[in-house]
VEXBATI-953888 format. One record per atom (N, C-alpha, C): x, y, z; residue in one letter. Coordinates in steps of 0.2 Angstrom, whole numbers, plus 5000, padded with zeros to 4 digits. Atoms other than C-alpha are relative to their C-alpha. Last residue first. Layout:
<atoms>
XYZA/...
</atoms>
This chain:
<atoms>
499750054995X/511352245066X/499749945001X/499450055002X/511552295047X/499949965008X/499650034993X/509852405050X/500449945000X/499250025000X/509252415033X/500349995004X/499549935001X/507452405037X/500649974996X/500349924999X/505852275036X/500550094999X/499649935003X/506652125029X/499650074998X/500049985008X/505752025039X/500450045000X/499350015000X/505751965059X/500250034992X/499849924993X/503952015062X/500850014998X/500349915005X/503751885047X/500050045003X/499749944999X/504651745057X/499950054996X/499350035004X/503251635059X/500350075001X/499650044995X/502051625076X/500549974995X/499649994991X/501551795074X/500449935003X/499349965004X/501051765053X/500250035007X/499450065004X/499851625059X/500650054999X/499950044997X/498751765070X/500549944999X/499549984994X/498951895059X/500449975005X/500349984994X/497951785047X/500750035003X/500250034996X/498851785030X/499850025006X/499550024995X/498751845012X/500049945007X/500250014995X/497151895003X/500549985008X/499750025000X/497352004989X/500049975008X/499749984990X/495952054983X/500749955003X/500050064998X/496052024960X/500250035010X/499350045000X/495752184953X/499949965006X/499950044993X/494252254946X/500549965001X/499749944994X/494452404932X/500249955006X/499549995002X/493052324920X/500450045007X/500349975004X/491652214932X/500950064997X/500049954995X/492252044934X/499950084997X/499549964998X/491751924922X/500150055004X/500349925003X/490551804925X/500550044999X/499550015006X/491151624930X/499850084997X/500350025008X/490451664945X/500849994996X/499950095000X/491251664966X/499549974993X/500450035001X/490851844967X/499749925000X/500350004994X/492451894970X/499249985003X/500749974999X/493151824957X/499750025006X/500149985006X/495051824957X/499350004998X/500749995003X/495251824974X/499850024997X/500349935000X/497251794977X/499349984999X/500049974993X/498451654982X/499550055001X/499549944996X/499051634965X/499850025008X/499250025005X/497451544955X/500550065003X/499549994995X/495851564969X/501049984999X/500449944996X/494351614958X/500749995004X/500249935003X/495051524942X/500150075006X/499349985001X/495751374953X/500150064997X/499649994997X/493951364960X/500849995000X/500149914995X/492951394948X/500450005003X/499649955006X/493651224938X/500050065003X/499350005000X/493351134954X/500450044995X/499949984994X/491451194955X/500949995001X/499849945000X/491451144938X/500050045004X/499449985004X/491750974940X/499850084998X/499550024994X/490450964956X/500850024995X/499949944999X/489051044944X/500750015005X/500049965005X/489150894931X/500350065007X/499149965004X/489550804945X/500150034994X/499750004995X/487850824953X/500749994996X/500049944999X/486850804937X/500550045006X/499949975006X/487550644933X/500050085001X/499350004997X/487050584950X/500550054995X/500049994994X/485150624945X/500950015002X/500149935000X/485350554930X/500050065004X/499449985002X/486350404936X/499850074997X/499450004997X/484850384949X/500650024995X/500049924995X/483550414936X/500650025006X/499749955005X/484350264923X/499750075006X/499550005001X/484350154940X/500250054992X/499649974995X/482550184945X/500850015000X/500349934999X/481950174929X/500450015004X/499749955006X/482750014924X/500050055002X/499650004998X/482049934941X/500450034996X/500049964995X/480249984939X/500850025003X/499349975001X/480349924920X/500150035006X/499750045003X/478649804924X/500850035002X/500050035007X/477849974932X/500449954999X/499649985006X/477850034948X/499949954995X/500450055006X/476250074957X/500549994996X/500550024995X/476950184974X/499649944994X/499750085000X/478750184961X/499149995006X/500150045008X/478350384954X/500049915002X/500649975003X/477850444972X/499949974996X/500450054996X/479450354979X/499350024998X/500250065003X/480350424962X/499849965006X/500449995007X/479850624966X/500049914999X/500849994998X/480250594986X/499650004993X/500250054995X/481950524983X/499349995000X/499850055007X/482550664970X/499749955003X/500549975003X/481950794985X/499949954995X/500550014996X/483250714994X/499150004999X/500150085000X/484550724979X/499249995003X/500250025006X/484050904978X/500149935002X/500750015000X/484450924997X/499649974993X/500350034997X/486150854993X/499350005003X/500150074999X/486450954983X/499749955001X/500650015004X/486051104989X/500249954997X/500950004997X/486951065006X/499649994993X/500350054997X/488551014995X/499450005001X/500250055006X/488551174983X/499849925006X/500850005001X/488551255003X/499649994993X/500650034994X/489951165008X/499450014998X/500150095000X/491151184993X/499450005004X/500150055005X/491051364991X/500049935000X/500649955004X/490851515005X/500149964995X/500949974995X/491151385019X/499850044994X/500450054997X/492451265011X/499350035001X/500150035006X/493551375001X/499549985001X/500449945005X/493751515014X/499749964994X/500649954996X/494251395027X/499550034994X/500350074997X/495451245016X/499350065003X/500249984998X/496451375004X/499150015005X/499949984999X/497451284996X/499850055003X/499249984996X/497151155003X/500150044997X/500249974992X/495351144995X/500650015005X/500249925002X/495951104976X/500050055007X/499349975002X/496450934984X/500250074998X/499950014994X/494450904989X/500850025000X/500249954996X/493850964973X/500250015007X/500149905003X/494750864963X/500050045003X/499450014997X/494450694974X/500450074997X/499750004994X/492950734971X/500650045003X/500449954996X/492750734954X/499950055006X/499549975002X/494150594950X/499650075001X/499550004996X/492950484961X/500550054996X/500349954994X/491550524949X/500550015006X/500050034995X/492550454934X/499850035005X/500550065001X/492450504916X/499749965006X/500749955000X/493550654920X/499349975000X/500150015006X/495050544922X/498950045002X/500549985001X/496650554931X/499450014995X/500349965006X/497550414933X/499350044999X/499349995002X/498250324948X/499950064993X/499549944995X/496750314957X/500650044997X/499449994995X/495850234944X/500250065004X/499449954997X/494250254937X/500449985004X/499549985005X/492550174932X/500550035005X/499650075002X/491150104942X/500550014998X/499850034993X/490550274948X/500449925002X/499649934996X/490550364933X/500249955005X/499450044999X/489550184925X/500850065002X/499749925002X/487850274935X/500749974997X/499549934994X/487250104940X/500450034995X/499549965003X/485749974932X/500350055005X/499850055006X/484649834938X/500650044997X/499849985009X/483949954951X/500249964998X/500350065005X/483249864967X/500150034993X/499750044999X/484549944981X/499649944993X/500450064997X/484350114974X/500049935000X/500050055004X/485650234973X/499549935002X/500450075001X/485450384980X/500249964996X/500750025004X/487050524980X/499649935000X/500350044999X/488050604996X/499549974995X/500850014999X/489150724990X/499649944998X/500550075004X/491150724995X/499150054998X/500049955006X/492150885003X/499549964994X/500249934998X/492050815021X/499850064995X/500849975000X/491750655015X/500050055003X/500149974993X/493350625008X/499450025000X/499649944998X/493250524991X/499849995007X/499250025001X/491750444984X/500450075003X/499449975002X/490150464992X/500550005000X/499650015000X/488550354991X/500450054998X/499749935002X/487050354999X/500749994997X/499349984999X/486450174995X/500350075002X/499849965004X/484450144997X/500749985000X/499250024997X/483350005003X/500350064993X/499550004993X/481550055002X/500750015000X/499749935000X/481250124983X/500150005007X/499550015002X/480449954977X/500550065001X/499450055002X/479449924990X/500650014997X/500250025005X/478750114992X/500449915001X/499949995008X/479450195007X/499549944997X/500849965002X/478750205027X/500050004989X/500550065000X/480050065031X/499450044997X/500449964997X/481550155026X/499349964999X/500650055003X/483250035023X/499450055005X/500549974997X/484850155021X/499349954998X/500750055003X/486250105018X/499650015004X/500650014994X/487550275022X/499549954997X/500750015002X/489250265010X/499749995007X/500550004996X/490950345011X/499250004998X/500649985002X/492350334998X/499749985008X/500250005007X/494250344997X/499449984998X/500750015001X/494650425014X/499949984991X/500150075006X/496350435013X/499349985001X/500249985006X/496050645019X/500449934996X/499150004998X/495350585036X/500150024992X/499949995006X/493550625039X/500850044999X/500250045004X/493550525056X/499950024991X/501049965002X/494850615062X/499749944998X/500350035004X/496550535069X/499450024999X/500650024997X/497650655080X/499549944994X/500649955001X/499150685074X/499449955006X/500850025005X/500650585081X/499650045000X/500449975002X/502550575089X/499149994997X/499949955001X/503850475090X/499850094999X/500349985003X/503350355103X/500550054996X/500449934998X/504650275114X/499750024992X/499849965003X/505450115107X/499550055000X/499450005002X/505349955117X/500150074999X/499849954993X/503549975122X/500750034999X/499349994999X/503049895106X/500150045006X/500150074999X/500949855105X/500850005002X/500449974992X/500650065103X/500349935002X/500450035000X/501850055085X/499949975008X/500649974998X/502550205083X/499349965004X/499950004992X/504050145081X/499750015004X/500450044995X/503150075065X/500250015006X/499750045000X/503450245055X/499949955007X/500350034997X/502550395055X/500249944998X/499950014992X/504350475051X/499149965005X/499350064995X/504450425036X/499850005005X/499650025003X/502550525031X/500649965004X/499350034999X/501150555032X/500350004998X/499950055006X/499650705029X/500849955004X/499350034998X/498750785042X/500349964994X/499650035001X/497350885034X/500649975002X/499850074996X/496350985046X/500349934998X/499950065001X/496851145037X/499849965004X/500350064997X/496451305045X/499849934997X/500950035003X/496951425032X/499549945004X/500149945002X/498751495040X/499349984999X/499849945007X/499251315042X/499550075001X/500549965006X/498351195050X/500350054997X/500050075006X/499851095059X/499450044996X/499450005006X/500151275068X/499949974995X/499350004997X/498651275078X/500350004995X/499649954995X/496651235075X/500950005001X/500049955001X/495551145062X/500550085001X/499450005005X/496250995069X/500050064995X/500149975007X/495251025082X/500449994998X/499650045004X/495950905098X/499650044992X/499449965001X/495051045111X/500649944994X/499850064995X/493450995104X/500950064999X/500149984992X/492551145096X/500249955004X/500149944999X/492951025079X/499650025005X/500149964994X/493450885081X/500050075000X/499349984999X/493750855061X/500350015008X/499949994992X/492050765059X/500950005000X/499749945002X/491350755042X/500250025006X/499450015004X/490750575044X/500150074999X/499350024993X/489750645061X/500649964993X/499549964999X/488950755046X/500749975006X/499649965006X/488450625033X/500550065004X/499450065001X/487650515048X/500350034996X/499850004994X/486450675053X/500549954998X/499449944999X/486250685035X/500250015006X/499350005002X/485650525036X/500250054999X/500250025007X/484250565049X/500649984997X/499849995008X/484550515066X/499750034994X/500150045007X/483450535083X/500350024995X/500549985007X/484050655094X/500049964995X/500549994997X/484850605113X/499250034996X/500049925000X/485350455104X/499750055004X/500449965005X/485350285111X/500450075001X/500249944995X/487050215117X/499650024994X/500449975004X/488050045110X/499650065004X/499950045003X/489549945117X/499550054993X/500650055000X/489650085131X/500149964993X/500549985007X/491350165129X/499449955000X/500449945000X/492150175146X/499550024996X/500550025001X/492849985144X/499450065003X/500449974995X/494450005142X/499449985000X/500350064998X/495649875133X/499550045004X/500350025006X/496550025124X/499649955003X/499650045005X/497250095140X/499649984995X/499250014998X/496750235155X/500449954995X/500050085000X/495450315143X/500849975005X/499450024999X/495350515141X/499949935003X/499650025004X/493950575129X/500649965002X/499249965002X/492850565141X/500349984995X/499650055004X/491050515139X/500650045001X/499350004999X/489850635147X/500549985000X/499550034996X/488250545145X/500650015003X/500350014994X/487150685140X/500549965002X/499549974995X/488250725125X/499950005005X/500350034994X/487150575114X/500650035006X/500550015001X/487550565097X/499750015007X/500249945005X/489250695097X/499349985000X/499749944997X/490050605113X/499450034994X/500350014996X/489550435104X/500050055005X/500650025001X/490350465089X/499750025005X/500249945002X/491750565097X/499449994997X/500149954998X/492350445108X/499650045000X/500650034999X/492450295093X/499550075007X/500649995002X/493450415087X/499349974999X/499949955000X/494750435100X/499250024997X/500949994997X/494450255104X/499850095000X/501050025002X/495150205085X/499550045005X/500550005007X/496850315085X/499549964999X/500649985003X/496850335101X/500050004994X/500649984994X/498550295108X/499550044998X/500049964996X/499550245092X/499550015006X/499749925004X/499950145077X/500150065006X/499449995002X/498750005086X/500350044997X/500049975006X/497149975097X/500749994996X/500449934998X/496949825106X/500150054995X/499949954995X/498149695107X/499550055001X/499749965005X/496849555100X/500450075005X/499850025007X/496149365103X/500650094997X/500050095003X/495649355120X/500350004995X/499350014996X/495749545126X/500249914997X/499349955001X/494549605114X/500849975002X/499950015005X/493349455118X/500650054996X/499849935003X/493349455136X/500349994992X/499749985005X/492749305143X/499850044998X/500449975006X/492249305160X/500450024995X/500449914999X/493649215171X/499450024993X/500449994995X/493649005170X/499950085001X/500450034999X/494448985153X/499549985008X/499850064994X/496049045157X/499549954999X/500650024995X/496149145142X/499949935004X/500449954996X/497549215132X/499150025002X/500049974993X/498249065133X/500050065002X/499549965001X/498149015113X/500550045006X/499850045001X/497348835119X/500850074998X/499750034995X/496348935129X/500549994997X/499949964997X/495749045115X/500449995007X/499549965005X/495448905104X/500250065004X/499650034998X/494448815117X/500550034995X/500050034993X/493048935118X/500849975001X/499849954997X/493148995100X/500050015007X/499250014997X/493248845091X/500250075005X/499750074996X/491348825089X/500749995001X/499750045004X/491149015082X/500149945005X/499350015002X/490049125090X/500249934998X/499950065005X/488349195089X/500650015002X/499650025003X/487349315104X/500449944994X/499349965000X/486149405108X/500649984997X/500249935000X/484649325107X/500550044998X/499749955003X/485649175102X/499650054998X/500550015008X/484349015107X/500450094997X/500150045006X/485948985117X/499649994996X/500549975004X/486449115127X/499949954993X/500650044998X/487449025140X/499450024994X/500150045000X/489049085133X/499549955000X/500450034998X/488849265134X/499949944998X/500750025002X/490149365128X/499949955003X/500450064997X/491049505136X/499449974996X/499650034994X/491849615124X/499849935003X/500550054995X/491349655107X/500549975005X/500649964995X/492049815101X/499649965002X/500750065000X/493649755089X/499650025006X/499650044994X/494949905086X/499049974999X/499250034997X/494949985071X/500249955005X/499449955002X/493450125073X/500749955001X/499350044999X/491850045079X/500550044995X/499549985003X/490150125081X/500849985002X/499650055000X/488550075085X/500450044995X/499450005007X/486950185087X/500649945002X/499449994999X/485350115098X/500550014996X/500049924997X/483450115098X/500850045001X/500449945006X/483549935093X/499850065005X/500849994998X/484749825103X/499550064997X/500149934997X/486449795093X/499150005002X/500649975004X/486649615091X/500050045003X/500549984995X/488149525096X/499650054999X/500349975002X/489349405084X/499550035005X/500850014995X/490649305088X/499650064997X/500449925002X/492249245076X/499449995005X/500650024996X/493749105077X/499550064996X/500249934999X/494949045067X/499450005003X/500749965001X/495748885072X/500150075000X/499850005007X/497748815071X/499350034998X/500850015000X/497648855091X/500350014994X/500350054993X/499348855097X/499349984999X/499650085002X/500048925079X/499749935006X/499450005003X/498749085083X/500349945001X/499750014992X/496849115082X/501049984996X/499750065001X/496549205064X/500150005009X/499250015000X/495349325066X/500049955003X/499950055001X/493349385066X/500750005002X/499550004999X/491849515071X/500549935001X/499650085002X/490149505069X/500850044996X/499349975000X/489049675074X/500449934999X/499550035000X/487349645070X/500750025000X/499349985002X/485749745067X/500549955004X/499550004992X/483949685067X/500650034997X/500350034993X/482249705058X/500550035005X/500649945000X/482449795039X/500049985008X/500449995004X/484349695040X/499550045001X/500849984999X/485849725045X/499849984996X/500650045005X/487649665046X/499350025003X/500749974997X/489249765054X/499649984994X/500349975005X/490849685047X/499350005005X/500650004995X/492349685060X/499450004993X/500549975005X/493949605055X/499350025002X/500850024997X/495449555064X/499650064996X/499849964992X/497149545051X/499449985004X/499849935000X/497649415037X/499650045007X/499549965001X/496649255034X/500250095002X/500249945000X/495049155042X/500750024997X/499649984996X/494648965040X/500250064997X/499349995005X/493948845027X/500350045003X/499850045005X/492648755039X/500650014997X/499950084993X/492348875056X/500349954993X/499550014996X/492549025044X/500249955002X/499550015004X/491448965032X/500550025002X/499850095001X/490148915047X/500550004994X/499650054994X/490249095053X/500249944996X/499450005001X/489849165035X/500749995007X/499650025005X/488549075034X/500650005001X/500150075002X/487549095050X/500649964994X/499450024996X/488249255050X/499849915002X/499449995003X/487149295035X/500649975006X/500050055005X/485549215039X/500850024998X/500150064995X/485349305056X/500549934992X/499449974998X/485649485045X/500349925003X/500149974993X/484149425033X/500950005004X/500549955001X/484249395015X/500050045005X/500349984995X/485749295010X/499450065000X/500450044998X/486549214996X/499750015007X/500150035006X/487549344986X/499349935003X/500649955004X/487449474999X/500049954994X/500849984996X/488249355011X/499750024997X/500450045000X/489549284999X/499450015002X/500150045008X/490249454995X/499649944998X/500549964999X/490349485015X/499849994991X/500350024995X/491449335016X/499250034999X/500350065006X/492449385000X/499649965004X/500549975008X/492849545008X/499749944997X/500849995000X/492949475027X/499850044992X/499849944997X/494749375023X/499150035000X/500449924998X/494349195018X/500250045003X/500149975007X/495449045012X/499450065001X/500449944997X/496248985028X/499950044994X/500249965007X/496748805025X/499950095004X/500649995000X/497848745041X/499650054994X/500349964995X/499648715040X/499250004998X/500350024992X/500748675027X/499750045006X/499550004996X/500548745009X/500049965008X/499550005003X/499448724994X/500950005004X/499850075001X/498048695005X/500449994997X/500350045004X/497248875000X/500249904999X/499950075006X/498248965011X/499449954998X/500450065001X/498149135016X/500249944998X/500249995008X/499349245025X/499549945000X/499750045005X/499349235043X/499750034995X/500249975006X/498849395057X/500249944993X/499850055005X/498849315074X/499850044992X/499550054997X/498649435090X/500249964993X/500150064997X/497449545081X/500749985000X/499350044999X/497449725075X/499649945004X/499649964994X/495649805067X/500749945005X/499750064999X/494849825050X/500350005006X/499449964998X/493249905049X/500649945001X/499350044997X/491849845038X/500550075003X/499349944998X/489949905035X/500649955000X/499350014993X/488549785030X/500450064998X/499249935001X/486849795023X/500549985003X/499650004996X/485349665017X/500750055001X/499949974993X/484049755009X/500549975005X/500150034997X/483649604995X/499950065010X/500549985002X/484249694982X/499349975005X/500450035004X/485849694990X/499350015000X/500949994999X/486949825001X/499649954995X/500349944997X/488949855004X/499349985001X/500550015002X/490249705000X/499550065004X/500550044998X/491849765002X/499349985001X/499450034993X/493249864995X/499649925004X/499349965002X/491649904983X/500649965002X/499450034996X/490049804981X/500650054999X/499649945002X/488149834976X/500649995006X/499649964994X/487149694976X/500450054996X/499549935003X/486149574964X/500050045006X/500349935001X/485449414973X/500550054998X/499749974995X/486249244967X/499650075000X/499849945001X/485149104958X/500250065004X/499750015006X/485248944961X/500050054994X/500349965002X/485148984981X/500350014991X/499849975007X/484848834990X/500250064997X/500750005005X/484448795008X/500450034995X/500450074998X/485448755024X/499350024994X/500449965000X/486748895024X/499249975001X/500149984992X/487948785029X/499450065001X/500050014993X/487548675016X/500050025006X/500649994998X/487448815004X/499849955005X/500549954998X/488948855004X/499449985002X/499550014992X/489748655001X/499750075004X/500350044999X/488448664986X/500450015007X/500349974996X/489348814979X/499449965004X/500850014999X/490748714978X/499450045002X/500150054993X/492448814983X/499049984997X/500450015003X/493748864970X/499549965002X/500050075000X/495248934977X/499450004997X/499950014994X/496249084977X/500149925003X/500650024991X/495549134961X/500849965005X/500050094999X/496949184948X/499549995006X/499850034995X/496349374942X/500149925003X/500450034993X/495749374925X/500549995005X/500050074999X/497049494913X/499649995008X/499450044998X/496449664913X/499949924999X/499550025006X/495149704900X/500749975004X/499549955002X/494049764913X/500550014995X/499750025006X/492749624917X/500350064997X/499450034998X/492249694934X/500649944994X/499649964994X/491149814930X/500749965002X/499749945005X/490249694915X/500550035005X/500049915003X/489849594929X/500350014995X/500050014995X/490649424944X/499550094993X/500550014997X/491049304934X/499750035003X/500850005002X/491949394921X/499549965004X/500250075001X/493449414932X/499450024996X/499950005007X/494949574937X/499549914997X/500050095006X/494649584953X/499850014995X/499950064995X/495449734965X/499749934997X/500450045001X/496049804948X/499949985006X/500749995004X/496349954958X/500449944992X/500349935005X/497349934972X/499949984992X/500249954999X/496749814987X/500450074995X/499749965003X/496849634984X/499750094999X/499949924997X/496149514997X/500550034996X/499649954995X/496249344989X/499950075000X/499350005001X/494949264977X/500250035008X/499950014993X/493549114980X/500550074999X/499449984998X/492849084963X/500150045007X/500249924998X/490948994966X/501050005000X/499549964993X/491048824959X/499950085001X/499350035001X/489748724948X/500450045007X/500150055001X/487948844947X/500849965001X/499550024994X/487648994955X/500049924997X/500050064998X/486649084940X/500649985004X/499750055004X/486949264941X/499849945003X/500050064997X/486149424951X/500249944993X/500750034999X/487049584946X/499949945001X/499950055002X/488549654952X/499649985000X/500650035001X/488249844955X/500349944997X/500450045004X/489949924958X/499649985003X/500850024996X/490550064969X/499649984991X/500550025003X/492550094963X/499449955003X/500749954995X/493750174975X/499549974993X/500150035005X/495450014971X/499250065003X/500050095001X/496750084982X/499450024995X/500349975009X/497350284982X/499949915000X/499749975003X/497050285002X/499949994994X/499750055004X/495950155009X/500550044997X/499349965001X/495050235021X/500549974998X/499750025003X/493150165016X/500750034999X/499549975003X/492050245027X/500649974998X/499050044998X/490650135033X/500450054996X/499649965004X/488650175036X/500949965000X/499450014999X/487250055042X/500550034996X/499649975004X/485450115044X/500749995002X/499250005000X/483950065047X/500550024997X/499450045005X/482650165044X/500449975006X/500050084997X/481150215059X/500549974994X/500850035002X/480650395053X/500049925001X/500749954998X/481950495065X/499749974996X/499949975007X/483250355067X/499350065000X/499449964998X/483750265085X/500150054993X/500249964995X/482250145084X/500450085001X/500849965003X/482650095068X/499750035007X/500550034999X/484550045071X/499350045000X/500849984994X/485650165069X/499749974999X/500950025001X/487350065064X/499850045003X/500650004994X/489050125063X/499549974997X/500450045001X/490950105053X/499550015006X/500450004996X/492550185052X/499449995001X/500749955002X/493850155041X/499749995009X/499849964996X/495950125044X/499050034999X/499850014993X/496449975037X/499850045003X/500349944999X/495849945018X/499950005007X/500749974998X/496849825014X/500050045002X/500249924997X/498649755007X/499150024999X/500749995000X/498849565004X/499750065003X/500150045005X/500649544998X/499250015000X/499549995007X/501449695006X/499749944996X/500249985003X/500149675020X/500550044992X/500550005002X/500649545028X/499750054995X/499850075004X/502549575030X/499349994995X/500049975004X/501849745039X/500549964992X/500450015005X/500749695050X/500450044994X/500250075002X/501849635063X/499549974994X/499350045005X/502949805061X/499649935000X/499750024998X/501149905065X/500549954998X/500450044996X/500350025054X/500549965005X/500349994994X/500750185049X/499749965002X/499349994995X/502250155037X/499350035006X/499950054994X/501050055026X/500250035004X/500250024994X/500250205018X/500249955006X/499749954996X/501650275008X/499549995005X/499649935000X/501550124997X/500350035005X/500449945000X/500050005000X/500450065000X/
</atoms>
């Protein structure tokens, strides 16, 4: 992953030169109690730096012979196959599958057939299907990290990582119960690869937290449990694994699901005695990693920002804490745009703004960007070698390579319940557009485009545009230009929502055509005004200066000269410009 490995830790850093991921998102549930018109909703931010940002539609296909299995590959082709779409048929040469696993042997544990797959929408990892089922992913450290093996080596098979997991479940699942059902028992069978893994599963009903990882050489099993968020409640994880004590005795699995090797597997590793209450964090993983706070900083601030009555500290005596309740209603029931702004979250008014100090620059920056020196010394699970340093972690970080809200709304139309909000890039500078979960068709903007290569054709090169543009000057750019193009926006979208839940209360044969040629039109419209909103803005702020004042393409009236904006007094007192070459004074 480049210039991103040097911020993880040295044990992950063998691993991910062959199987490099998306290590660093952040991921919630609202549950339908905990939403202003009763949605569910599962969000995830995809911090993946320049990896593979492409948000395809894989439609439903006959499941017949084997299902391709492959390996966790994270920059862009991440599969290169004709099973799987036109979207993913590329022209690259076909990625080699992994392994190639009966879909009969699936469906066993599944315990019923499914001879046709349901169509979904997939990125890094699998998002939302036509069917409403949703997931999130974050990644987070574990005590055992192996590569995969497909039996070609010694040692026990381990041919799953959670994208091809979660991939299985929208492809033969409907409900959230039904998916860890599955993708436990393919665990427990073919066995887990690479780091700990969280995906967040919902459907119209319930919501689910299942979390996974390699147990270590002492135990040759992987394990995974699963604990269901109670409804009226958000959920949010950042990195590090968030299911603690589980509940044994819970056998018609109200609450709970875990892996049959996860009891003696954990002994067998000794980190569990097998008589104290099992501690699932502490069982299987050090805890957070890279640095002190990088996940509960932002797990902190969710739950701080949804619900400030609790008064949550931001200070924790160690990674293993357990101040951060599991799940907390709101004090104000959600909408998504309430989910769209806690993704926009720089700590701002907090004393950790990133907004604020030197590292911001003259223009209130809250981009930190890496480099050498975040390096694995940094790594929290290492005592040996004192920290060097560290930013703060935000949740709208600037490797953000996209950010989606699923959203399943009970009062809609059938075909116009289950949504995707989806936006590529950083979601501080992003916009949020619909994409409906029962379209047949998607916007091919959103499918298309490499990181590595700029391309106008591509929604993510839009963005990511506009969002680069805003350094140079991050305040003034934001609030009189980027932000409030957003707001309208996004309100239109919203608006967009309520025209085709009107047009879908009867919908026609072609219901699904429809809603997937209006979504790309609709989205269509939105980067149309997104790529000229970066064109304005190198015109308006080319040299340092405010070249329209206006903020049009209009020309300025004859005589008008460019204002000259400079810098805050208050940044220009903690450089040497008091110190200038103000006189001739030789002393």
């Amino acid at each position: 992953m480049t210039r991103f490995n040097t911020l993880f830790a040295a044990t992950m850093l063998l691993l991910l030169a062959t199987t490099a991921t998306a290590l660093c998102c952040t991921t919630m549930i609202i549950t339908k109690g905990a939403s202003a018109d009763g949605s569910m909703m599962v969000a995830h931010s995809d911090d993946d730096e320049l990896g593979d940002q492409r948000f395809i539609l894989v439609p439903a296909r006959p499941q017949q012979g084997k299902r391709q299995i492959f390996a966790e590959h994270y920059r862009y082709p991440r599969i290169s196959t004709k099973e799987r779409g036109p979207a993913y048929d590329t022209g690259a040469p076909y990625t080699k599958p992994l392994y190639e696993l009966p879909y009969k042997n699936i469906w066993a544990i599944l315990g019923h057939s499914v001879p046709v797959s349901y169509a979904y929408y997939d990125g890094a990892y699998g998002i939302m299907n036509e069917h409403n089922l949703m997931l999130g992913e974050c990644t987070n450290g574990a005590y055992y990290e192996p590569k995969p093996n497909n039996g070609d080596k010694p040692g026990p098979m381990r041919l799953f990582y959670s994208s091809e997991l979660s991939r299985v479940a929208l492809e033969n699942c409907k409900t959230a119960r039904e998916a860890i059902t599955l993708m436990g028992g393919l665990i427990d069978k073919y066995g887990f690869y690479s780091t700990g893994e969280t995906l967040l599963v919902a459907d119209p009903n319930e919501a689910w937290v299942f979390e996974m990882c390699a147990l270590g050489d002492q135990s040759r099993h992987s394990a995974w449990v699963a604990q269901r968020v109670p409804d009226g409640m958000v959920f949010v994880a950042a990195n590090e694994f968030r299911i603690r004590n589980v509940d044994f005795k819970d056998k018609e699995h109200k609450n709970f699901y875990w892996s049959k090797h996860l009891p003696k597997g954990c002994m067998q590793t000794g980190h569990w005695d097998g008589k104290t209450k099992f501690d699932w964090l502490k069982a299987v993983s050090p805890g957070e990693y890279n640095h002190p706070y990088y996940s509960l900083r932002r797990v902190w601030r969710v739950l701080d920002r949804v619900n400030p009555d609790l008064g949550l500290s931001p200070w924790v005596r160690d990674g293993y804490t357990t101040a951060y309740p599991f799940a907390v209603a709101p004090k104000k029931k959600l909408t998504p745009h309430d989910v769209f702004a806690l993704y926009r979250d720089h700590y701002e008014g907090t004393q950790f703004d990133l907004t604020k100090g030197v590292a911001a620059g003259p223009y209130g920056d809250p981009h930190r960007f890496v480099g050498p020196y975040d390096n694995p010394q940094n790594d929290i699970s290492d005592s040996s070698t004192p920290p060097a340093g560290a930013w703060e972690r935000a949740i709208s970080v600037f490797y953000q390579g996209y950010t989606f809200v699923c959203q399943w709304r009970p009062d809609a139309p059938d075909m116009t319940k289950g949504l995707v909000w989806h936006g590529p890039d950083v979601s501080y500078t992003t916009c949020f557009a619909p994409f409906f979960a029962k379209a047949n068709n998607l916007n091919p903007a959103y499918s298309s485009g490499s990181p590595q290569k700029l391309d106008r054709k591509a929604a993510w090169w839009a963005f990511d545009y506009v969002n680069s543009l805003s350094r140079l000057n991050f305040q003034r750019m934001t609030r009189n230009d980027i932000l409030p193009l957003q707001r309208q926006l996004e309100q239109e979208s919203l608006e967009f929502v309520a025209r085709m839940d009107k047009l879908m209360v009867n919908p026609p044969k072609s219901a699904p055509l429809i809603l997937g040629k209006e979504a790309t039109a609709n989205s269509n419209r939105m980067l149309e005004r997104w790529w000229d909103l970066g064109d304005m803005l190198i015109a308006k702020y080319s040299d340092g200066y405010i070249n329209l004042p206006n903020g049009r393409y209009s020309e300025p009236a004859p005589g008008t000269m460019p204002i000259e904006v400079g810098y805050p007094a208050t940044w220009l007192d903690k450089t040497n410009y008091r110190q200038g070459p103000t006189t001739y004074d030789m002393k």
